[in-house]
C-alpha positions as CSV (number, residue, x, y, z in Angstrom):
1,X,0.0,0.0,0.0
2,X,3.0,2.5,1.2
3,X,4.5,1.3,-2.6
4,X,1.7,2.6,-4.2
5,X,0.6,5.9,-2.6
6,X,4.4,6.9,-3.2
7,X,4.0,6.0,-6.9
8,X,0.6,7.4,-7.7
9,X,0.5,10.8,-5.1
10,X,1.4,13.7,-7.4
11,X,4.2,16.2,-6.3
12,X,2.5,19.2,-8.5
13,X,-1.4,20.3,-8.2
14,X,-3.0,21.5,-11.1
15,X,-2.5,25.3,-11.8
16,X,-4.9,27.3,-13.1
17,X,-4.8,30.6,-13.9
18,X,-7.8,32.5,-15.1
19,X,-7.3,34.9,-18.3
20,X,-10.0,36.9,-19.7
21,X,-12.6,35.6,-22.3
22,X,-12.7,39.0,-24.6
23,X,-12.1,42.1,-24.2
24,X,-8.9,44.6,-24.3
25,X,-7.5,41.6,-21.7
26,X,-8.4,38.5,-23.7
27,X,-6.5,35.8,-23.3
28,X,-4.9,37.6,-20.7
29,X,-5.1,37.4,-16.4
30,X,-6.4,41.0,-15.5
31,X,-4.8,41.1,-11.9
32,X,-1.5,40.4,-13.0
33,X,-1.4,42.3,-15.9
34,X,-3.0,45.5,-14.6
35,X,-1.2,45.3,-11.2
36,X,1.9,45.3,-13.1
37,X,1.2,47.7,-15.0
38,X,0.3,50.1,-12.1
39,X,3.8,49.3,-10.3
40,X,5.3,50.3,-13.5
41,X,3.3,53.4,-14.2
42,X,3.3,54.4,-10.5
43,X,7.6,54.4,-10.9
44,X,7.1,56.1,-14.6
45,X,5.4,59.0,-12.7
46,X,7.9,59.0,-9.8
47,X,10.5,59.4,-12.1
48,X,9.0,62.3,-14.4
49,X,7.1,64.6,-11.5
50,X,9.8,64.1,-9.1
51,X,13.0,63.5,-11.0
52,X,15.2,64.5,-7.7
53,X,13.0,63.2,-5.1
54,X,13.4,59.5,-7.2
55,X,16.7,59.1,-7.8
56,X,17.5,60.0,-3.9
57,X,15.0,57.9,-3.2
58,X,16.2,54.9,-5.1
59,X,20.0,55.7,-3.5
60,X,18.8,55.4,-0.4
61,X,16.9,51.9,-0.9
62,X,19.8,50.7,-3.1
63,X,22.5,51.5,-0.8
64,X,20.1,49.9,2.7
65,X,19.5,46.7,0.3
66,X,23.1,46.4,-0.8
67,X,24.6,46.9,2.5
68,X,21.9,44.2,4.4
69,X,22.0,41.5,1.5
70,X,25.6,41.5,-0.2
71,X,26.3,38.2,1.6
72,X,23.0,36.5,0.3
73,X,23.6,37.8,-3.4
74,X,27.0,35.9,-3.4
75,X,26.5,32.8,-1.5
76,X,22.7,32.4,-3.6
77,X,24.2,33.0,-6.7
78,X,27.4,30.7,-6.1
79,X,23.8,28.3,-4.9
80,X,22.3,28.3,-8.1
81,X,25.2,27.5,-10.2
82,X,25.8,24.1,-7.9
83,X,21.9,23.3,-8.9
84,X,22.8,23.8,-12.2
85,X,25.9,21.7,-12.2
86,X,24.0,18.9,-10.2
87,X,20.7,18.6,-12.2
88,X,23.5,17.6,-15.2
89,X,25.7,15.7,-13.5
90,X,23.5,13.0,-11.9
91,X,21.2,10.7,-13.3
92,X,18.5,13.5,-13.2
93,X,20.5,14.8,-16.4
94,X,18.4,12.2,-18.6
95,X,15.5,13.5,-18.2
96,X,13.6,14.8,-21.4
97,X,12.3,18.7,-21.1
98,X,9.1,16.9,-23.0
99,X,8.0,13.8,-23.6
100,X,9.8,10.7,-24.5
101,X,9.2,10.6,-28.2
102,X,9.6,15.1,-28.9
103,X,12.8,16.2,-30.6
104,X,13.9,19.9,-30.7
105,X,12.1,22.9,-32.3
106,X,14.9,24.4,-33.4
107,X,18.3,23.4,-35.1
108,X,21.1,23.8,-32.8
109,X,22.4,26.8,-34.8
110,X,19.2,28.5,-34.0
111,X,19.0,27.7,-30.5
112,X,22.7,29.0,-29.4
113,X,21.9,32.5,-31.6
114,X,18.7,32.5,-29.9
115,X,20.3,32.1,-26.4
116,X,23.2,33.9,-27.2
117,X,21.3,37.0,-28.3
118,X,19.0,37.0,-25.6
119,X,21.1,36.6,-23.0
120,X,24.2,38.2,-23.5
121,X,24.2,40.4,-26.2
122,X,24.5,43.8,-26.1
123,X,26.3,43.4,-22.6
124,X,29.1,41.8,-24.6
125,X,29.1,44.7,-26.9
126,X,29.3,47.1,-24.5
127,X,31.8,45.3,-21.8
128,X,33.9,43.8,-23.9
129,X,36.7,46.1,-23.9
130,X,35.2,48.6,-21.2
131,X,35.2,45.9,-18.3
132,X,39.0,44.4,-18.9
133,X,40.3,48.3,-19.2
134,X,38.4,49.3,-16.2
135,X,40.2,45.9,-14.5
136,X,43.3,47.0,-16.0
137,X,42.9,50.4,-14.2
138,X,41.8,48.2,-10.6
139,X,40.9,45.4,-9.8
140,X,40.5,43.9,-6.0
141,X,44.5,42.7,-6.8
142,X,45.6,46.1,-7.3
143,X,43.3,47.3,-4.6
144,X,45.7,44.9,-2.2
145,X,48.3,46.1,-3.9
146,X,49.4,42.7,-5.0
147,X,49.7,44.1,-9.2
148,X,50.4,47.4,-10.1
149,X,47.8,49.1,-11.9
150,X,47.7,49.6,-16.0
151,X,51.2,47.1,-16.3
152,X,51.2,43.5,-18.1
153,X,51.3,41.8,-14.5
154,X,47.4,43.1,-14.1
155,X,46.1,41.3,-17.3
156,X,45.4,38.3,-15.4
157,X,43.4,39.3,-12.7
158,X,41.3,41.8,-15.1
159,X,40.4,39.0,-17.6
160,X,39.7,37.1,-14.2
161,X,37.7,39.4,-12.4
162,X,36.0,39.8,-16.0
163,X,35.3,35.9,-16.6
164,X,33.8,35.9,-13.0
165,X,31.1,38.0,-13.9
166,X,29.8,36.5,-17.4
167,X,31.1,33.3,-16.5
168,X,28.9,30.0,-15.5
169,X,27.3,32.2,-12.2
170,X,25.5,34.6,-14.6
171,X,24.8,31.4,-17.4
172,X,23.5,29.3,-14.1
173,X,21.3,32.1,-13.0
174,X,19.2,32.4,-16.1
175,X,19.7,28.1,-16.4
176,X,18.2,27.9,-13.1
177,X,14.8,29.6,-14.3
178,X,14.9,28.0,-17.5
179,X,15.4,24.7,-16.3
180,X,12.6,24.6,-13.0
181,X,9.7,26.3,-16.4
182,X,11.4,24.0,-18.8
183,X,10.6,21.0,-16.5
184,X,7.4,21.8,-15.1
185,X,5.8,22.8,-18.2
186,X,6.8,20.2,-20.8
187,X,7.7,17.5,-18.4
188,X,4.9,17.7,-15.5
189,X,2.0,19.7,-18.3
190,X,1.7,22.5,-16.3
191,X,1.9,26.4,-17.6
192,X,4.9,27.6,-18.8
193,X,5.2,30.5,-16.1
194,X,7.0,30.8,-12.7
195,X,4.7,30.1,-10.3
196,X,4.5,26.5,-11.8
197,X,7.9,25.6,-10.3
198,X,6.8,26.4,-7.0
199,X,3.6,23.7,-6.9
200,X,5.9,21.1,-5.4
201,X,5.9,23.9,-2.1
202,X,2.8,25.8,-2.1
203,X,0.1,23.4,-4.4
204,X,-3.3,25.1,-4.9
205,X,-2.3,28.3,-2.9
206,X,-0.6,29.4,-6.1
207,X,-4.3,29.2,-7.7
208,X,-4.6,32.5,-5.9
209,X,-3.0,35.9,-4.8
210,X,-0.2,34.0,-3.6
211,X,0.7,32.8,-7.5
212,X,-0.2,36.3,-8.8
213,X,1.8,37.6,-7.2
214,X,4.9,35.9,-7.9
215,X,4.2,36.5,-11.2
216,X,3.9,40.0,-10.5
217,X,6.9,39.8,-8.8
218,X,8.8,38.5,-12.1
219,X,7.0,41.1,-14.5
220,X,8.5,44.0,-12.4
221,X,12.2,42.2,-12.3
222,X,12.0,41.6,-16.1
223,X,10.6,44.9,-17.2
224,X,13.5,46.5,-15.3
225,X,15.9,44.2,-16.0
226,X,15.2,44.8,-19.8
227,X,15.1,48.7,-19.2
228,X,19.0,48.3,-18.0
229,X,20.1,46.3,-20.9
230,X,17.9,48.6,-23.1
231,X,19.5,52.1,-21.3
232,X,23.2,50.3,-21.7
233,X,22.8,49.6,-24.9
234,X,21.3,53.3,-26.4
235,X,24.3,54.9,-24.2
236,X,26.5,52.5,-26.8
237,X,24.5,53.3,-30.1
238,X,24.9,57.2,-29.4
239,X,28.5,56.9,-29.2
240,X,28.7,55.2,-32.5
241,X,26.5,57.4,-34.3
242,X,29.1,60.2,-33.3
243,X,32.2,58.2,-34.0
244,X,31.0,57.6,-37.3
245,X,29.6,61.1,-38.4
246,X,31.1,63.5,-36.0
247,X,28.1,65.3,-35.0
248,X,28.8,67.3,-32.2
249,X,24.9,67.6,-31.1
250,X,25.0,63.6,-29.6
251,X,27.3,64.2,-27.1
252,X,27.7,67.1,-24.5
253,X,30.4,69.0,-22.8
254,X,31.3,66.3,-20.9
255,X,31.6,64.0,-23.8
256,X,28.1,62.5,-22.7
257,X,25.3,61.5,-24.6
258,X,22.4,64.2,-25.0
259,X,18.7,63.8,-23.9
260,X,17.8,64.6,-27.5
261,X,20.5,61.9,-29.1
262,X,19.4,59.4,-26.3
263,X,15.5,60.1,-27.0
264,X,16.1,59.4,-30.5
265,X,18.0,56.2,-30.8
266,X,15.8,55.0,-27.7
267,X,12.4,55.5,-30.3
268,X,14.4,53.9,-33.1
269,X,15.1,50.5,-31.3
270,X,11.8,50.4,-29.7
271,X,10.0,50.3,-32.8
272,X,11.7,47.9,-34.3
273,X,11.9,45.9,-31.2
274,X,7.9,46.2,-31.4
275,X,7.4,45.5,-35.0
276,X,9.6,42.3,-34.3
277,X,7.7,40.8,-31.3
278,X,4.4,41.6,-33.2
279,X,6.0,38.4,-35.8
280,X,6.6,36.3,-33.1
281,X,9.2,33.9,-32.1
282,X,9.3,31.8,-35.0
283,X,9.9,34.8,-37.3
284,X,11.1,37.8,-36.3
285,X,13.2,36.6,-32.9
286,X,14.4,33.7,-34.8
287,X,15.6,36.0,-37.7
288,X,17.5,38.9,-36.3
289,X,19.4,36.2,-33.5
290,X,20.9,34.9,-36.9
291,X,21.8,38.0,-37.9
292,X,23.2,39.0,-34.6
293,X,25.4,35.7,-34.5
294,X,26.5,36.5,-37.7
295,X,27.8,39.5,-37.0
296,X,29.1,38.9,-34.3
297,X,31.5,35.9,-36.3
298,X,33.0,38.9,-38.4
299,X,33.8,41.2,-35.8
300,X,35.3,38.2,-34.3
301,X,37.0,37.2,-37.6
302,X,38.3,41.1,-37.8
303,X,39.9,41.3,-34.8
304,X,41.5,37.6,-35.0
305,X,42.8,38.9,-38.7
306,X,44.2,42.3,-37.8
307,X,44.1,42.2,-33.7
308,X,46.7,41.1,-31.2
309,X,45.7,37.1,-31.9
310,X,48.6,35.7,-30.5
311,X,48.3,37.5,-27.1
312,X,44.5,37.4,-26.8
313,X,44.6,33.5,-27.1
314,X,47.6,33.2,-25.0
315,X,45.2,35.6,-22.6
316,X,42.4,33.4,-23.0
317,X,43.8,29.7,-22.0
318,X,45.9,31.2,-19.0
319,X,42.7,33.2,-18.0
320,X,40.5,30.2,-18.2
321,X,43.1,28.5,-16.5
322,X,43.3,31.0,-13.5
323,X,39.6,31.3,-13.7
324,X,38.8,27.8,-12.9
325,X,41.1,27.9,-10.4
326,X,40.4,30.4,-8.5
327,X,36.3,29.6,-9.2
328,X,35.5,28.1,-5.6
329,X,37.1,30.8,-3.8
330,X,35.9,33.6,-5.9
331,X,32.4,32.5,-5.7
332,X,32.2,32.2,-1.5
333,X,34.5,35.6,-0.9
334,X,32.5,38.4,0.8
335,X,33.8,42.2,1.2
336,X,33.0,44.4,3.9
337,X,30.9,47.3,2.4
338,X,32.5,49.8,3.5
339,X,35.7,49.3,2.5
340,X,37.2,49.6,-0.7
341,X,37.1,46.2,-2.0
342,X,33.5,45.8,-0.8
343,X,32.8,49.1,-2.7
344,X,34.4,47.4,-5.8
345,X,32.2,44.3,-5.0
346,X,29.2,46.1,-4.4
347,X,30.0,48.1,-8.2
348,X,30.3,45.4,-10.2
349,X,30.0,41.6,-8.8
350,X,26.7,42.9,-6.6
351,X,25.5,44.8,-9.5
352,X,26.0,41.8,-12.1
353,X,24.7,39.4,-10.3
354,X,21.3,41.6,-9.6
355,X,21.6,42.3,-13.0
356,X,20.9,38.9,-14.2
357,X,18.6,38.2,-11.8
358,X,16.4,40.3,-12.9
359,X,17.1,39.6,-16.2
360,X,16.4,35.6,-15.3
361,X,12.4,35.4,-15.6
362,X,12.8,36.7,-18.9
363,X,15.6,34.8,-20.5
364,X,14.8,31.6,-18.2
365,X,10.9,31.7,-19.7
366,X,12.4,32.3,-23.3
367,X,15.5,29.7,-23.0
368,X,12.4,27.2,-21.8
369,X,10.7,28.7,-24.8
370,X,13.0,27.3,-27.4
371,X,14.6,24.2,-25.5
372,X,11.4,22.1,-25.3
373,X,12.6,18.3,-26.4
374,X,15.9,18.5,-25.0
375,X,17.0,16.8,-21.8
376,X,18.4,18.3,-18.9
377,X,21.9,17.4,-19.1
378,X,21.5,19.1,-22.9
379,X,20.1,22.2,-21.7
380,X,22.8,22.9,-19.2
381,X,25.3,22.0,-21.3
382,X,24.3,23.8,-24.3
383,X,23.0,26.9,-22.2
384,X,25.8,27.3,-19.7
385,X,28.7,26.1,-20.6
386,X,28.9,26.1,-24.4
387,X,28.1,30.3,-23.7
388,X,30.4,30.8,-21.2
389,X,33.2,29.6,-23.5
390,X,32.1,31.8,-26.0
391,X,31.8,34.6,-24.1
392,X,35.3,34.2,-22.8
393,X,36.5,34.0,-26.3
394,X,34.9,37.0,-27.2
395,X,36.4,38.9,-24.2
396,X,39.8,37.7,-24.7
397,X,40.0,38.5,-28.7
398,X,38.3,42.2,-27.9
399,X,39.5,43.4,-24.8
400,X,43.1,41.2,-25.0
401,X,43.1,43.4,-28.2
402,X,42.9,46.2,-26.3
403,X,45.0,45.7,-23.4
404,X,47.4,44.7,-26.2
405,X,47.3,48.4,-27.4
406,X,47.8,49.9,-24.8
407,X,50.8,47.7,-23.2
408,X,52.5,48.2,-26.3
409,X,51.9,51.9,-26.0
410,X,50.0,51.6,-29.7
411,X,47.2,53.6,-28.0
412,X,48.9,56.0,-25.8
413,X,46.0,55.7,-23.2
414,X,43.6,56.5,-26.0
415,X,41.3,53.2,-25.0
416,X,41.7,53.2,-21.3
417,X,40.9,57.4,-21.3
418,X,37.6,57.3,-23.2
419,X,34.3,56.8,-21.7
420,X,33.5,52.8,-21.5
421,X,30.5,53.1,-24.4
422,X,33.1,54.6,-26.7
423,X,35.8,52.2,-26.2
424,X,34.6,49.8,-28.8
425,X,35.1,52.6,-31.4
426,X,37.9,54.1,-30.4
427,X,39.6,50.3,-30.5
428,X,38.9,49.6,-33.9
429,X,40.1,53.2,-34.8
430,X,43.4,52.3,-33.1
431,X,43.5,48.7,-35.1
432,X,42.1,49.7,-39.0
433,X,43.1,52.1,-41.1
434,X,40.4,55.3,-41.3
435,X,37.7,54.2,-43.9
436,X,38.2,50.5,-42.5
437,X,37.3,51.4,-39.2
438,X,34.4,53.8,-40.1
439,X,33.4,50.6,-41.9
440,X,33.2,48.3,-39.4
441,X,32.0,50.7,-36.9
442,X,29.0,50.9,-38.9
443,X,28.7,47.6,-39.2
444,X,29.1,47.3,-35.0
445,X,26.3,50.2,-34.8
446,X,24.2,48.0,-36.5
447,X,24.8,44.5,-34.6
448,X,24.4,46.5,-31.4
449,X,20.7,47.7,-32.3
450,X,20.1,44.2,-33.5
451,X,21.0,42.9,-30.8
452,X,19.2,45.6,-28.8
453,X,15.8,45.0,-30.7
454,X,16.4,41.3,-29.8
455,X,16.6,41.5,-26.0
456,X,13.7,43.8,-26.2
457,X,11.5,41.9,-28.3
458,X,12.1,38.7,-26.9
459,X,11.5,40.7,-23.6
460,X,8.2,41.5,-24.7
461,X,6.9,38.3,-25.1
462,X,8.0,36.8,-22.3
463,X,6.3,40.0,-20.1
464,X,3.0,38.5,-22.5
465,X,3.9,35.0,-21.5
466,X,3.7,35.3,-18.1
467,X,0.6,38.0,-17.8
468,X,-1.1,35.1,-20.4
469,X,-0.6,32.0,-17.9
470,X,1.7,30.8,-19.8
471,X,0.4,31.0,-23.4
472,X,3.1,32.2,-26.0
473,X,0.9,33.4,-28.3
474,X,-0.9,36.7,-26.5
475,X,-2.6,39.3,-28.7
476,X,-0.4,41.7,-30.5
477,X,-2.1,44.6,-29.2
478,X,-0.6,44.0,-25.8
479,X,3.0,43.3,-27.6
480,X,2.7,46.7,-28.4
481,X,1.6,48.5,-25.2
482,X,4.5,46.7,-23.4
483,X,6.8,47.9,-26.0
484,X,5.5,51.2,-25.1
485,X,5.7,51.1,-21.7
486,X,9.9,49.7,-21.5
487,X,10.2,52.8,-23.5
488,X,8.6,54.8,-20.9
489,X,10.2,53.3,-17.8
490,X,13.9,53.6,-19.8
491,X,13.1,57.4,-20.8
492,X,11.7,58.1,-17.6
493,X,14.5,57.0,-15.2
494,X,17.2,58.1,-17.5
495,X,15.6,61.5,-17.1
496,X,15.8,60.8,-13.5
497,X,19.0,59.6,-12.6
498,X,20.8,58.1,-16.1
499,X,21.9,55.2,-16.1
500,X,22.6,54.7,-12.8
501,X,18.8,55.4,-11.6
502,X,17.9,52.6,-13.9
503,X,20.5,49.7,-11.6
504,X,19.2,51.2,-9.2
505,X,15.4,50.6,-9.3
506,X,17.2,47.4,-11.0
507,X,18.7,45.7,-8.1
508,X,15.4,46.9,-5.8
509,X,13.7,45.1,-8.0
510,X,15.9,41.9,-8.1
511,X,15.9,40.8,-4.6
512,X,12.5,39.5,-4.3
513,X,12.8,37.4,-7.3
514,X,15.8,36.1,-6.2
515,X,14.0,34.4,-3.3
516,X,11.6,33.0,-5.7
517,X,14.1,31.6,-7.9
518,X,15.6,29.8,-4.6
519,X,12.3,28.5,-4.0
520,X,11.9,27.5,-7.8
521,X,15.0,25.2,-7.8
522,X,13.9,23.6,-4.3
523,X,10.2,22.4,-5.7
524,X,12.1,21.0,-8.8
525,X,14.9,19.2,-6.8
526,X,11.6,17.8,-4.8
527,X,9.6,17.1,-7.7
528,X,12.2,15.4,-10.1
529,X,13.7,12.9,-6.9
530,X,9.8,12.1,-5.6
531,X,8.9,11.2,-9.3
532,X,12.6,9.6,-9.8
533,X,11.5,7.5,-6.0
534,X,8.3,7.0,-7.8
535,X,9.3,5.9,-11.2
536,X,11.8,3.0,-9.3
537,X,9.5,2.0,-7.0
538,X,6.9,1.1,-10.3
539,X,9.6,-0.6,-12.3
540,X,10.2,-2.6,-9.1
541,X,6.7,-3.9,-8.2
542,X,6.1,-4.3,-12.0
């Protein structure tokens, strides 16, 4: 009797989530959509009638949460990654994101651009050489005093301290959410949304206000997680646009994007990030990750061709080297926020690892999206590890480039001096002759908005996934009004505060989701060992 109540008692409860029958909502849930919307709006307004008031405001939150909760962003981030590692590793790894018999939607080619696009994109763009030159410059090694600053013996621990933060942490982050939706919606039949991976703890309590409002929850992270990206990325397109044509009207005394300049290319890849999500995943996503991957080969290809090859691939094997080695330790050591490496910490490790976060329901709902028929150990392999290599790659050949330009006093502190969303530009000036560089900084401008529309359109839908139970295919009207609002909250909170208003409210809006997301890979550690238990237990007694 014990045998068989193991065997046939279900981990997960059914999940159902009411959407509207017709209307403006149809096919949509009404709390979650317009409760979300209000906590968007409500920070819109904030941030236009009080511009001041909000971005003291979100200081003063940012700076409480930051100095209470450092400690939990790096031990539950170093947390997830184990899950990660673990669901592939064991037996658990076999498991089929589908049933027995499905094989992938898309061809792997599709699937890594897809990933690639959505996940790491325009980050790469912009960090690539800004992050290793800012390293160069200090790092928590020169901060001890260990390295000298801006010298050859600093390479390693900026291309270190650089691999940490787009290394497997940030790919486990986003494979955590994809992996608990993944399961739970094509394995267990339930909706592809967040609060499905939580059944295993809560059951038919997430029927209610408790599963709206972790969806809530995961709306708000995503919308400002996108709005970072979005804000990072139309800092990067301005600078281009005036590298290329040398109008003085897109940048200020300070060498600064204008409101105007920022306005404008914030409008342009809107749009097109609308008009793309209105096509769908299938189409328009699909298309432009393709076109982002490859572009992203030839700017590869140029700076292996005419960069500093040698000494960017030397960089990269003793860099993954040190990386992996210094991986455990990196991933458990905690700062003290008031002092100067805590400040670092706080700056960049803190603010990555928020970043992604809240970047996670969306790029964990879309990598579930497009992984359906693949097992687990293929997912985590393919969405972790296979990225992370590339991204280290990429890193290596474009900042090692840099670096390499500087050392050799090529650039004369040309790269390291300039702003870090003109350092891309000012790189390929140093490396190509005149019309080659204008050339391929065009062609950079133009995989940066691509890559830009692709995080935001893929963002849209997900925002529509979620609000729609789960159901990828919500109205297009509603593709458009969130396209409209990320505009809003990105224009309004750069008029606030710049950029830095936009983390802010970011990594506010992180930390409850990150609780969620610990929760999410409990109930599928719980559901995938009860049904393993229950699964052995049948093949016995059969």
């Amino acid at each position: 009797m014990l045998k068989e109540n193991i065997a046939n008692s279900p981990v997960e409860q059914e999940v159902n989530i009411p959407t509207s029958k017709q209307g403006f909502y149809k096919g949509l849930n009404p709390t979650i959509t317009i409760i979300s919307k209000a906590i968007i709006v409500l920070l819109v307004l904030f941030a236009i009638v009080m511009p001041d008031k909000a971005a003291t405001t979100l200081g003063a939150i940012n700076t409480a949460l930051l100095s209470m909760f450092n400690s939990y962003y790096i031990i539950s981030v170093s947390l997830f990654l184990i899950f990660c590692l673990f669901m592939a590793l064991s037996p658990l790894g076999k498991i089929k994101l589908g049933q027995d018999q499905e094989r992938p939607e898309f061809s792997n080619f599709s699937w890594f651009a897809m990933m690639f696009g959505a996940g790491m994109g325009i980050g790469l763009m912009f960090y690539s050489i800004g992050e290793p030159m800012y390293h160069f410059a200090g790092n928590p090694e020169v901060i001890k005093g260990a390295v000298s600053a801006k010298t050859a013996e600093t390479v390693e621990s900026s291309m270190r301290f650089t691999f940490l933060h787009w290394g497997l942490h940030a790919w486990g982050i986003y494979v955590s959410v994809g992996l608990a939706m993944a399961y739970f919606a094509y394995r267990q039949n339930l909706p592809l949304t967040i609060r499905s991976a939580l059944t295993p703890l809560f059951g038919e309590r997430l029927n209610g206000s408790l599963g709206h409002t972790i969806d809530i929850i995961a709306v708000v992270a995503t919308v400002l997680g996108i709005s970072t990206t979005v804000g990072t990325g139309v800092l990067q397109l301005v600078s281009g646009f005036e590298s290329v044509s040398g109008a003085a009207w897109l940048l200020n005394d300070e060498g600064q994007p204008t409101g105007s300049a920022m306005a404008l290319a914030l409008l342009l890849v809107m749009g097109l990030s609308t008009l793309s999500a209105m096509t769908g995943v299938g189409r328009g996503v699909k298309w432009l990750s393709n076109i982002n991957l490859t572009l992203s080969f030839i700017l590869l290809a140029v700076f292996i061709l005419f960069g500093s090859t040698a000494f960017a691939f030397s960089t990269y094997i003793s860099s993954l080297t040190d990386y992996l080695i210094a991986l455990p330790a990196m991933s458990f050591t905690i700062w003290d926020t008031t002092s100067e490496l805590g400040a670092w910490q706080t700056g960049w490790t803190i603010l990555y690892w928020a970043w992604w976060i809240a970047f996670a329901p969306f790029v964990g709902l879309f990598l579930a999206r497009i992984s359906r028929g693949r097992t687990i150990r293929e997912f985590v392999m393919g969405a972790m590890i296979i990225p992370t290599l590339m991204c280290f790659l990429w890193f290596a050949l474009l900042g090692g480039t840099a670096l390499d330009l500087e050392l050799n006093g090529s650039a004369n502190g040309s790269i390291v001096g300039a702003a870090i969303e003109s350092q891309m530009f000012v790189t390929l000036q140093q490396l190509l002759p005149a019309e080659a560089a204008t050339l391929m900084s065009l062609m950079v401008i133009l995989l940066i908005l691509t890559y830009l529309v692709t995080s935001a359109d893929s963002g849209v839908l997900v925002l529509n996934t979620i609000m729609a139970g789960g159901n990828d295919q919500p109205g297009v009207s509603h593709r458009v009004v969130w396209g409209a609002i990320l505009t809003l909250v990105v224009g309004s909170l750069m008029f606030a505060g710049g950029q830095g208003a936009i983390q802010k409210a970011m990594i506010i809006g992180s930390l409850p989701f990150s609780v969620i997301m610990v929760l999410m890979c409990v109930g599928t550690l719980k559901s995938a060992f009860v049904r393993r238990k229950a699964a052995k237990i049948q093949g016995e007694a059969a």
